[in-house]
VEXDREN-2710 file (C-alpha; in Angstrom, 1 decimal):
% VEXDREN-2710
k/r/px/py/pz
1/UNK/-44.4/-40.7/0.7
2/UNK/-47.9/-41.3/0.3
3/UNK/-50.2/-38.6/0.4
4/UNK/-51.4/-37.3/4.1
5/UNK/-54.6/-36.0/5.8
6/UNK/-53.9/-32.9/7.9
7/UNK/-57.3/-32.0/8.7
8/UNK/-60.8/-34.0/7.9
9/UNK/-61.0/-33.4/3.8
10/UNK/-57.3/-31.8/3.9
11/UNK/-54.6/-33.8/2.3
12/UNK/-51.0/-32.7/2.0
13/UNK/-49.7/-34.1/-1.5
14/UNK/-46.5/-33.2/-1.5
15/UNK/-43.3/-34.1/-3.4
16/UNK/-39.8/-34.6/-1.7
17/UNK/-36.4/-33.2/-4.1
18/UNK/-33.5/-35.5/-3.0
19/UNK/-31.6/-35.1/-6.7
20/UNK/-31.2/-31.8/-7.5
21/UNK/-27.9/-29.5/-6.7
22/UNK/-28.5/-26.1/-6.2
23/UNK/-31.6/-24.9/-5.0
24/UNK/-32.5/-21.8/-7.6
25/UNK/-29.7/-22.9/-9.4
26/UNK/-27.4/-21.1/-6.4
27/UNK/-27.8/-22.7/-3.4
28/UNK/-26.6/-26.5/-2.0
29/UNK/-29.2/-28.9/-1.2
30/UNK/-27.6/-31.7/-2.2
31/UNK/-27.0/-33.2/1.2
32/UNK/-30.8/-32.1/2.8
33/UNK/-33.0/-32.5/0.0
34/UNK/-35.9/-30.4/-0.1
35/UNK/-39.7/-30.7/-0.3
36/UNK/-41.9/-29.2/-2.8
37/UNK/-45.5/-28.8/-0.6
38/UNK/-48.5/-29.2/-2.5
39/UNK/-52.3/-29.5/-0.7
40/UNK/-55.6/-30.6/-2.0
41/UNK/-58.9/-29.4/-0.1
42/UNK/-62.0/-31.9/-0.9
43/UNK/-65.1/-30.5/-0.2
44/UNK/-68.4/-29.8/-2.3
45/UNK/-65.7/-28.0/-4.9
46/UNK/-62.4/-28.9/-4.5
47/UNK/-59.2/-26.8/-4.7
48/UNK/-55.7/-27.8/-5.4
49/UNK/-53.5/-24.8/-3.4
50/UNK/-49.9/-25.2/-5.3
51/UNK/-48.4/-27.8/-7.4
52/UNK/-44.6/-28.8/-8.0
53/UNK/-41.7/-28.2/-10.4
54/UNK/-42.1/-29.8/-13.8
55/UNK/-39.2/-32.3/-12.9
56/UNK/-41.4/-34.1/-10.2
57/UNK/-45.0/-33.8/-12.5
58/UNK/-45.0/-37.4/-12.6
59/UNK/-44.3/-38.1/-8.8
60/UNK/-46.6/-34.9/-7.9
61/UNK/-49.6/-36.2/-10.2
62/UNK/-49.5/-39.2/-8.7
63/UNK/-49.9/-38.2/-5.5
64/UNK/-52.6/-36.5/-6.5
65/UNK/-54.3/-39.1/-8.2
66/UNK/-54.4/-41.0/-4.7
67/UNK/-57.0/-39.0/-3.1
68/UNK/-59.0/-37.5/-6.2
69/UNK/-60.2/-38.0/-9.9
70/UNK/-57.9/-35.0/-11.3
71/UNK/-60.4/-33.8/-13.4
72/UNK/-62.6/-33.4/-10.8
73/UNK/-60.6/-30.6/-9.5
74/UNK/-62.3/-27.2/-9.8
75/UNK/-59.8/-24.7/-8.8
76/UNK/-56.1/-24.5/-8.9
77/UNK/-54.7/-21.7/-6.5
78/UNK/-51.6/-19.9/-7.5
79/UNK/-49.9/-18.5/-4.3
80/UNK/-46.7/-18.1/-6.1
81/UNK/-46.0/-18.2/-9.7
82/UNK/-42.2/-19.5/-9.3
83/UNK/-41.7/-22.3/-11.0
84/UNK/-40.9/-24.9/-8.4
85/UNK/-44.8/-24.5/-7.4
86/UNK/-45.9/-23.7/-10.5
87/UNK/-44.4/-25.9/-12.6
88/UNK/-46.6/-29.1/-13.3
89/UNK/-49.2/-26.8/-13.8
90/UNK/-49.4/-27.1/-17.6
91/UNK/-49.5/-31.5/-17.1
92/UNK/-52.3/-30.7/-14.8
93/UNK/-54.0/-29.1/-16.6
94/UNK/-54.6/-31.8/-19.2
95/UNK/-56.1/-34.3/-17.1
96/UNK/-58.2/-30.9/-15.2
97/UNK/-58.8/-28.8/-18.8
98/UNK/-62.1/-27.1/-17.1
99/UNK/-60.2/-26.4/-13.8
100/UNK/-60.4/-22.2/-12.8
101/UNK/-56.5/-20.8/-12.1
102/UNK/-57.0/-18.6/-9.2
103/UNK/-54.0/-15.8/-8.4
104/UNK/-53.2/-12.4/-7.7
105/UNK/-53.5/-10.3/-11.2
106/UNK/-49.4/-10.1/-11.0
107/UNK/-50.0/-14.0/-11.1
108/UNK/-52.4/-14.2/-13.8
109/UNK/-50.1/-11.9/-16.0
110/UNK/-46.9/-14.2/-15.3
111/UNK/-48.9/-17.9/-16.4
112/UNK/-49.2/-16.2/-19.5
113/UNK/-45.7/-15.3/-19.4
114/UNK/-44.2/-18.3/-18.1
115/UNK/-46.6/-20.7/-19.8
116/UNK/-48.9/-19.2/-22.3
117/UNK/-51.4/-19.6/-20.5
118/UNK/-54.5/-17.2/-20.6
119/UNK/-57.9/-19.5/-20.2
120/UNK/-59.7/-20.6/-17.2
121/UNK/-58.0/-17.7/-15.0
122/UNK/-59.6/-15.7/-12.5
123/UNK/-57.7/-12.5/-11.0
124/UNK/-58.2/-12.3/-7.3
125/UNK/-58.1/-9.2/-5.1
126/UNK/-56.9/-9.3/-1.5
127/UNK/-58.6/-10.7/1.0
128/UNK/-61.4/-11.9/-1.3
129/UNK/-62.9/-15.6/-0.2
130/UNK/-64.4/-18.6/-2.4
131/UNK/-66.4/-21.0/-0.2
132/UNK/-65.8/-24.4/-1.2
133/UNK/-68.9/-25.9/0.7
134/UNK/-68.0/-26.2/4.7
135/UNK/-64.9/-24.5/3.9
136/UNK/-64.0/-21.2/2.9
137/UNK/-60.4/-20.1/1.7
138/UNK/-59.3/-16.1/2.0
139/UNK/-56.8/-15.4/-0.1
140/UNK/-54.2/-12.4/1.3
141/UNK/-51.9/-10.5/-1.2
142/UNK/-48.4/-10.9/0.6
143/UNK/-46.5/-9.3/-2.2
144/UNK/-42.7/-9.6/-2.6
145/UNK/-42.4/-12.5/0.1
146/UNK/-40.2/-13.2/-1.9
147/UNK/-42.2/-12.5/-5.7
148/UNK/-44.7/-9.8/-6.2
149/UNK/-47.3/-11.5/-7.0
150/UNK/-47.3/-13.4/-3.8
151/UNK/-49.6/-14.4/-2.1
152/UNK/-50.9/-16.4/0.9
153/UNK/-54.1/-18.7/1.5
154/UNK/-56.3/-18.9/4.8
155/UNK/-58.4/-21.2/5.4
156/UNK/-61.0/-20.1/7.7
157/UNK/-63.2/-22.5/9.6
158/UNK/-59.2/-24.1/10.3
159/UNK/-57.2/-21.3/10.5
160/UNK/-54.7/-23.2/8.2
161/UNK/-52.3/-20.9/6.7
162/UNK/-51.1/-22.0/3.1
163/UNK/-48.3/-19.8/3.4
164/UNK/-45.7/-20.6/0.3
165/UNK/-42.5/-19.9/0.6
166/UNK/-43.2/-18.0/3.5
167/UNK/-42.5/-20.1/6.3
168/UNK/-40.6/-22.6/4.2
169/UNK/-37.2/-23.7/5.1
170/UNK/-34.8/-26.6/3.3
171/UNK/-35.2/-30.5/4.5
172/UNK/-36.6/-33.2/2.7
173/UNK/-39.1/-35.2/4.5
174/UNK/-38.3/-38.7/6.1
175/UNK/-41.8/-40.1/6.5
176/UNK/-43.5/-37.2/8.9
177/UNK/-44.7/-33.7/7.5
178/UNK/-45.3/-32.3/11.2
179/UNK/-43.3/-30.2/13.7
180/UNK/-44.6/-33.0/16.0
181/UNK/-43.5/-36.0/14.2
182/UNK/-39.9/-34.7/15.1
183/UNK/-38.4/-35.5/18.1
184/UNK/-35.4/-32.8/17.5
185/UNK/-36.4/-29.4/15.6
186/UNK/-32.8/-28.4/15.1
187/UNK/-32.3/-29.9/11.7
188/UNK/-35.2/-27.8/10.1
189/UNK/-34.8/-24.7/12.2
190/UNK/-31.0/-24.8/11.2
191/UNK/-32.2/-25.2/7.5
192/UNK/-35.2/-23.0/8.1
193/UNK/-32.5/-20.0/9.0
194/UNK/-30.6/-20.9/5.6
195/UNK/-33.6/-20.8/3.6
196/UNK/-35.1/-17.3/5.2
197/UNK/-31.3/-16.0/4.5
198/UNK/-30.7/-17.1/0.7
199/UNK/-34.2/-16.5/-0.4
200/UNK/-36.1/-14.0/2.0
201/UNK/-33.9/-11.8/4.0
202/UNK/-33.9/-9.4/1.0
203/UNK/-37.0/-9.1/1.7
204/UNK/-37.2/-8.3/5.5
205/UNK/-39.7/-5.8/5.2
206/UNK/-42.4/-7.3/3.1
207/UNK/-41.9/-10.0/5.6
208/UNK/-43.0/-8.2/8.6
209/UNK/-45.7/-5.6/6.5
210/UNK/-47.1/-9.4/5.7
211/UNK/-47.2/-10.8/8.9
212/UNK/-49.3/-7.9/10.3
213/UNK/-52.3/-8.9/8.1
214/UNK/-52.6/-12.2/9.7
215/UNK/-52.5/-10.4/13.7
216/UNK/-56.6/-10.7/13.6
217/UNK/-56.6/-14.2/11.8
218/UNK/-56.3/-17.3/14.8
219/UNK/-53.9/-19.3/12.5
220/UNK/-53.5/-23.3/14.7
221/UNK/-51.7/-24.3/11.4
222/UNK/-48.7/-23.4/9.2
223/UNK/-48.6/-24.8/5.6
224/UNK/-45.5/-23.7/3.7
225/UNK/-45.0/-25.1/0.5
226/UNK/-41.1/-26.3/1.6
227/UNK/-40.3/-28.2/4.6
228/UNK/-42.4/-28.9/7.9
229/UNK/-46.3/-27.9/8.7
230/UNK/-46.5/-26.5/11.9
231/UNK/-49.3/-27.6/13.6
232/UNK/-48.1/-28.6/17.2
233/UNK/-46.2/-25.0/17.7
234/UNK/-47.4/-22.7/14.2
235/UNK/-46.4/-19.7/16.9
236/UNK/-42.5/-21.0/16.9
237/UNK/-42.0/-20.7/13.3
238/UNK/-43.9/-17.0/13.1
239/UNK/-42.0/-16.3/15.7
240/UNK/-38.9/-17.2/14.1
241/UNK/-39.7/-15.4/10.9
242/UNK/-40.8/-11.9/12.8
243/UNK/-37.0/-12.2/14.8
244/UNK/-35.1/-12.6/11.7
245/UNK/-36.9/-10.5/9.7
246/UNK/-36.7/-7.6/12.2
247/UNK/-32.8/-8.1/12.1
248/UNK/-32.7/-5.8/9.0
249/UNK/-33.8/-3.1/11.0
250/UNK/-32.6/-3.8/14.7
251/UNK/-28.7/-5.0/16.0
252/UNK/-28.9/-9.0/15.8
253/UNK/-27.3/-11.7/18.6
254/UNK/-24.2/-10.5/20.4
255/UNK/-21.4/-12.6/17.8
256/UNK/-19.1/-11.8/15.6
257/UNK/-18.7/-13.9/11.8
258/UNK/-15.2/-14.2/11.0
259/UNK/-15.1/-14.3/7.3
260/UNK/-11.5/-16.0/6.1
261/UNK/-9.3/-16.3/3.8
262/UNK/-5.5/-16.8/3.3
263/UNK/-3.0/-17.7/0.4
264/UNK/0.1/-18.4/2.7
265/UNK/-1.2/-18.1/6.4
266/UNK/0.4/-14.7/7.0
267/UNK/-3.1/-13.5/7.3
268/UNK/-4.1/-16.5/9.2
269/UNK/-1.9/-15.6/12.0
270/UNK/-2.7/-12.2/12.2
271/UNK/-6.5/-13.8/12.9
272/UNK/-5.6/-16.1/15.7
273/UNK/-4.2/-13.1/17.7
274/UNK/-7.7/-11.2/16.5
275/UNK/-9.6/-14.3/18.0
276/UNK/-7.7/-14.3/20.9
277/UNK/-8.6/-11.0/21.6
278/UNK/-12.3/-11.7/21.0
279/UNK/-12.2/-14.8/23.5
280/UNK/-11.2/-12.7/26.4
281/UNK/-14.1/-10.5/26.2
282/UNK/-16.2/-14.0/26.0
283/UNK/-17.8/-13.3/22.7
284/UNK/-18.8/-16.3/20.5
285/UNK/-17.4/-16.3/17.0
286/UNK/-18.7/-18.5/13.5
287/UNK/-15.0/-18.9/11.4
288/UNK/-15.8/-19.6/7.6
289/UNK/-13.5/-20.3/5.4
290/UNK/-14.4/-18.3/2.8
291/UNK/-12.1/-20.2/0.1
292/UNK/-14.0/-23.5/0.7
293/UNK/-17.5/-22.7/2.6
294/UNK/-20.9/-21.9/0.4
295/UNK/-21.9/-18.8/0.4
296/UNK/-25.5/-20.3/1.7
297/UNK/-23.5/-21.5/5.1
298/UNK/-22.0/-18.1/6.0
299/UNK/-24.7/-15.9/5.4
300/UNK/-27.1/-17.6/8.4
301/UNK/-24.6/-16.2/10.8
302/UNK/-24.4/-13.0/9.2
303/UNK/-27.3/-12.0/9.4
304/UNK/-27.8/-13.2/12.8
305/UNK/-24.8/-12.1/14.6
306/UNK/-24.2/-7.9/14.9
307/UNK/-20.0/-8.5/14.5
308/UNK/-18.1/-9.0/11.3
309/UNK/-14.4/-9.4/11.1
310/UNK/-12.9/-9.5/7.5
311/UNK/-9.5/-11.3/7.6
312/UNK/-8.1/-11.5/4.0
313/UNK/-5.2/-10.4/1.8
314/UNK/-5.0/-8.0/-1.0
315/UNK/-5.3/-10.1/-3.9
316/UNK/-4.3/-8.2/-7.5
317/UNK/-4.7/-4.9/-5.6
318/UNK/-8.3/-5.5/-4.7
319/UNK/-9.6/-7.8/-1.5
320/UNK/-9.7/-11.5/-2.1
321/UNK/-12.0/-12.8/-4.7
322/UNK/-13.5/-15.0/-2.4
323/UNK/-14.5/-13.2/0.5
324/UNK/-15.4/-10.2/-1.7
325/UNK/-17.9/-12.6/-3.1
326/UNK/-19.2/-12.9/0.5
327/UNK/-19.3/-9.3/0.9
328/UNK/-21.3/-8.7/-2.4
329/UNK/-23.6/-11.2/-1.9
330/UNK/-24.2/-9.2/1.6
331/UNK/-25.1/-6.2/-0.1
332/UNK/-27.5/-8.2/-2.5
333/UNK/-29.2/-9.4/0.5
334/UNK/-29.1/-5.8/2.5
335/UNK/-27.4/-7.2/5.6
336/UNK/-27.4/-4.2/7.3
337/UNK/-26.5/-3.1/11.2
338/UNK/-23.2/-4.5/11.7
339/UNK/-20.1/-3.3/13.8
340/UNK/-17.6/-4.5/11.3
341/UNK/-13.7/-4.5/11.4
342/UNK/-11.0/-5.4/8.7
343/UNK/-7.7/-7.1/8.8
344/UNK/-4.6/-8.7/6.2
345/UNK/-1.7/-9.2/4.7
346/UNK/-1.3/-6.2/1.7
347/UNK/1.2/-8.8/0.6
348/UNK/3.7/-6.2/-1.6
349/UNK/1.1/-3.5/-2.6
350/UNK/-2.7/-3.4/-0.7
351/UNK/-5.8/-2.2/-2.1
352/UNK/-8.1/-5.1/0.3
353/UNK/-8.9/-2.3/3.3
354/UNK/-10.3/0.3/0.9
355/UNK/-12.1/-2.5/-1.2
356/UNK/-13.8/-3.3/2.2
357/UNK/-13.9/0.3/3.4
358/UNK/-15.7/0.8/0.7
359/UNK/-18.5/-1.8/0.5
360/UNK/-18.5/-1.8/4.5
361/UNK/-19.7/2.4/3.5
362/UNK/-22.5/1.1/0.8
363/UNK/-23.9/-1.5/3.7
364/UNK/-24.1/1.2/6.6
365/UNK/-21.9/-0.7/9.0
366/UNK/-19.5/0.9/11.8
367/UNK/-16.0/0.0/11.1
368/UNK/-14.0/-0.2/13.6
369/UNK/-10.0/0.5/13.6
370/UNK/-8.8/-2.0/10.8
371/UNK/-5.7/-3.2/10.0
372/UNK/-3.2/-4.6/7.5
373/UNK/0.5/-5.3/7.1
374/UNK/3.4/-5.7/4.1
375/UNK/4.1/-9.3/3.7
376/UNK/3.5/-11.0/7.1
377/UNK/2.8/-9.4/10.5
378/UNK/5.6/-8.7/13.2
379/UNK/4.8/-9.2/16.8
380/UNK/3.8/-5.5/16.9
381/UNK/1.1/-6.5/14.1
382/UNK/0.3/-9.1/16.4
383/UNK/-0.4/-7.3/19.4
384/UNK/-2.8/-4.6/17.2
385/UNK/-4.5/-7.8/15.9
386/UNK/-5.4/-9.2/19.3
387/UNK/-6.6/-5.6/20.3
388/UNK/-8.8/-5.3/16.7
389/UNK/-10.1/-8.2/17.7
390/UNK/-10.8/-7.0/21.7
391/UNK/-12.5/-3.7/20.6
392/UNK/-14.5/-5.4/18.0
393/UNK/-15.8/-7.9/20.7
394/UNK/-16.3/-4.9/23.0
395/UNK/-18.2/-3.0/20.9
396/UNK/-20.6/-6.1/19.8
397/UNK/-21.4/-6.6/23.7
398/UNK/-22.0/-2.5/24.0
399/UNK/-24.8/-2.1/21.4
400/UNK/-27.0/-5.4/22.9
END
C-alpha cells in the first residue's frame, strides 16, 4: 500500500504484517495479518508519530521516503516504546541523526534500555504541546494502556487522536485504512474484541481512567497504530472500548462460554444434557473446544458473556491441562464477574471440581451447584446435568 493522506499535510505510512505467527509471540494472526500504523505530520516542522517493528524497516522507510526527505524530519514521537512501534527507530535514525525523540520520561528511560539510545531525547510531561507551524500536537500520558509509559497524541486544530494501541484491533489492510472504506465492519470489530481481550483487558481500568482525559477534547478522528482509522464513526470504536472495558467492573451480555474438553466423550455427554438445559431457558451459548481452539478465540466470549460452564475430566488428579490453561490465562487477564458452574467425568479418582473451585475462588465468580461423576454418567447424572445447565442459564438472565 502506498502511503495515504488523511487530512491536508497528514499522511498515514503505515506497514501491513501478513508473515508473522503469533502476534507477541502468543497470539494467531496468521490468517488476518495485522497492520503496524505509522503517521507523518508535514508542516513548518515535521513530526513522525510511531514507526514499525524492525522486521518491516525496510517496507516502513520506504513508505516514508514517499512523502518526505527522512532527514528532514524533526521530531520522532514515541507513544509507546513496544517494540512493534518502536522498532525501526534505530534505521531511522541514520538517515534522521539530528531528529528530537519525544516520549513520556518512562519512554525515554526504556530507548536507552531497549536500544542504547540516550541523544536527541526530550522527556515530555502530560498534556504538554509542540506547535509544528498550523498544527499543534498535545501529547496525553495514558499510562498502562497497555505499557506504562504510554501515551497518546492529540492533534488539536483536527482533533485527530494518535491513540497507539489503544483503539487498535487485528486485520491487515486490503487497500482502505478507513472505517468508511468498509462496506461490512464485522471483520475488524470481531478482531478489534480479540485484540482488546489478549492485549488490554488486563488493563480495564487504565482504559477507562484514560478515556476520561479526552471527555473535553472534540476528537472527529481515531488513529491507532493497528488496524482501521476511524474517521466516518471515531464515537463507535470509543464506544466499543468504554463497554468492554467497563466489563471488568459490571456483569457482561446475558451468555454463557462453554469451555470443553473430553478424553472419551463421557464428559461430552454429560454437556449435551447441560446444553439442553441452557436452550430451554433461551440463553445463547459460545462451545470451545478447549483441546483444539486458541486461547485468543475463547477469551472474546469470556469476557463478554456473564456465564461460564467448565465441562472437563479430572486429568492426573487435577482438571484437564487444557482448559486449566483457559482458566489461568483468565486470571492473568482478571476476568472477573462471572456466574460460573463446573461439570465431568472424575474418571477413577477426581481432583478437576476443587482445581476449578479453587481458581473459580481466586477470580471472584459465583459458582453455582457443580457436578461430577466416576467413569461415565448414568441417567440420573444426566438429569442433574440438564438442571446445572437450567440454573446456570437462569441465574445468567437474573443478574441482567
Amino acid at each position: 500500500m502506498k502511503p495515504i493522506e488523511i487530512r491536508p499535510g497528514i499522511y498515514w505510512v503505515g506497514v501491513n504484517d501478513r508473515v508473522t505467527d503469533l502476534f507477541e509471540g502468543l497470539w494467531p494472526i496468521s490468517q488476518v495479518g495485522v497492520s503496524y500504523n505509522a503517521y507523518l505530520v508535514k508542516d513548518e516542522k515535521t513530526a513522525l508519530i510511531d514507526l514499525s517493528k524492525e522486521m518491516l524497516s525496510d517496507d516502513y522507510l520506504s513508505q516514508l521516503s514517499a512523502v518526505v526527505d527522512l532527514a528532514s524530519v524533526d521530531y520522532v514521537v514515541i507513544n509507546h516504546m513496544e517494540p512493534d512501534h518502536s522498532g525501526a527507530l534505530k534505521r531511522m535514525l541514520e538517515f534522521a541523526p539530528n531528529a528530537q525523540i519525544l516520549g513520556m520520561p518512562k519512554a525515554i528511560d526504556m530507548l536507552k534500555d531497549f536500544y542504547g539510545l540516550e541523544e536527541n531525547t526530550t522527556r515530555l510531561s502530560n498534556n504538554q504541546e509542540l506547535s509544528l507551524g498550523k498544527y499543534t500536537l498535545r501529547f496525553v500520558y495514558t499510562p498502562l494502556v497497555h505499557w506504562p509509559e504510554t501515551m497518546m497524541t492529540y492533534l488539536v486544530e483536527e482533533g485527530i487522536l494518535f491513540s497507539c494501541d489503544g483503539f487498535g484491533g487485528y486485520g491487515a489492510l486490503d487497500g482502505g485504512v478507513f472505517d468508511d472504506d468498509y462496506a461490512d465492519l464485522a471483520f475488524f470489530e470481531t478482531e478489534a474484541l480479540r485484540y482488546f481481550s489478549n492485549i488490554v483487558a488486563a488493563f480495564s481500568k487504565s482504559v477507562l481512567s484514560a478515556l476520561k482525559k479526552f471527555v473535553d477534547m472534540p476528537i472527529r478522528m481515531i488513529a491507532p497504530s493497528h488496524g482501521l482509522i476511524w474517521r466516518a464513526d471515531p464515537a463507535r470504536i470509543i464506544d466499543l472500548y468504554r463497554t468492554w472495558s467497563e466489563y471488568h467492573l459490571n456483569p457482561a451480555e446475558v451468555g454463557i462460554t462453554i469451555l470443553f474438553g473430553t478424553m472419551y466423550r463421557n464428559t461430552e455427554h454429560a454437556l449435551n444434557a447441560a446444553l439442553q438445559g441452557i436452550a430451554a431457558q433461551g440463553v445463547p451459548v459460545s462451545v470451545h473446544d478447549v483441546r483444539k481452539t486458541h486461547v485468543s478465540y475463547i477469551l472474546p466470549d469470556l469476557w463478554t458473556q456473564r456465564g461460564v460452564l467448565v465441562a472437563a475430566p479430572t486429568y492426573e488428579g487435577k482438571l484437564f491441562p487444557t482448559a486449566m490453561d483457559v482458566l489461568m490465562m483468565a486470571d492473568r487477564k482478571h476476568i472477573a464477574n462471572k456466574t460460573a458452574a463446573y461439570l465431568g467425568s472424575k474418571a477413577w479418582s477426581g481432583g478437576a471440581q476443587a482445581d476449578f473451585a479453587r481458581i473459580a475462588e481466586k477470580l471472584g465468580w459465583q459458582v453455582l451447584n457443580s457436578m461430577d461423576f466416576l467413569g461415565g454418567p448414568t441417567q440420573e447424572d444426566l438429569v442433574r446435568a440438564r438442571e446445572i445447565g437450567s440454573q446456570l442459564a437462569r441465574a445468567v438472565k437474573s443478574t441482567a
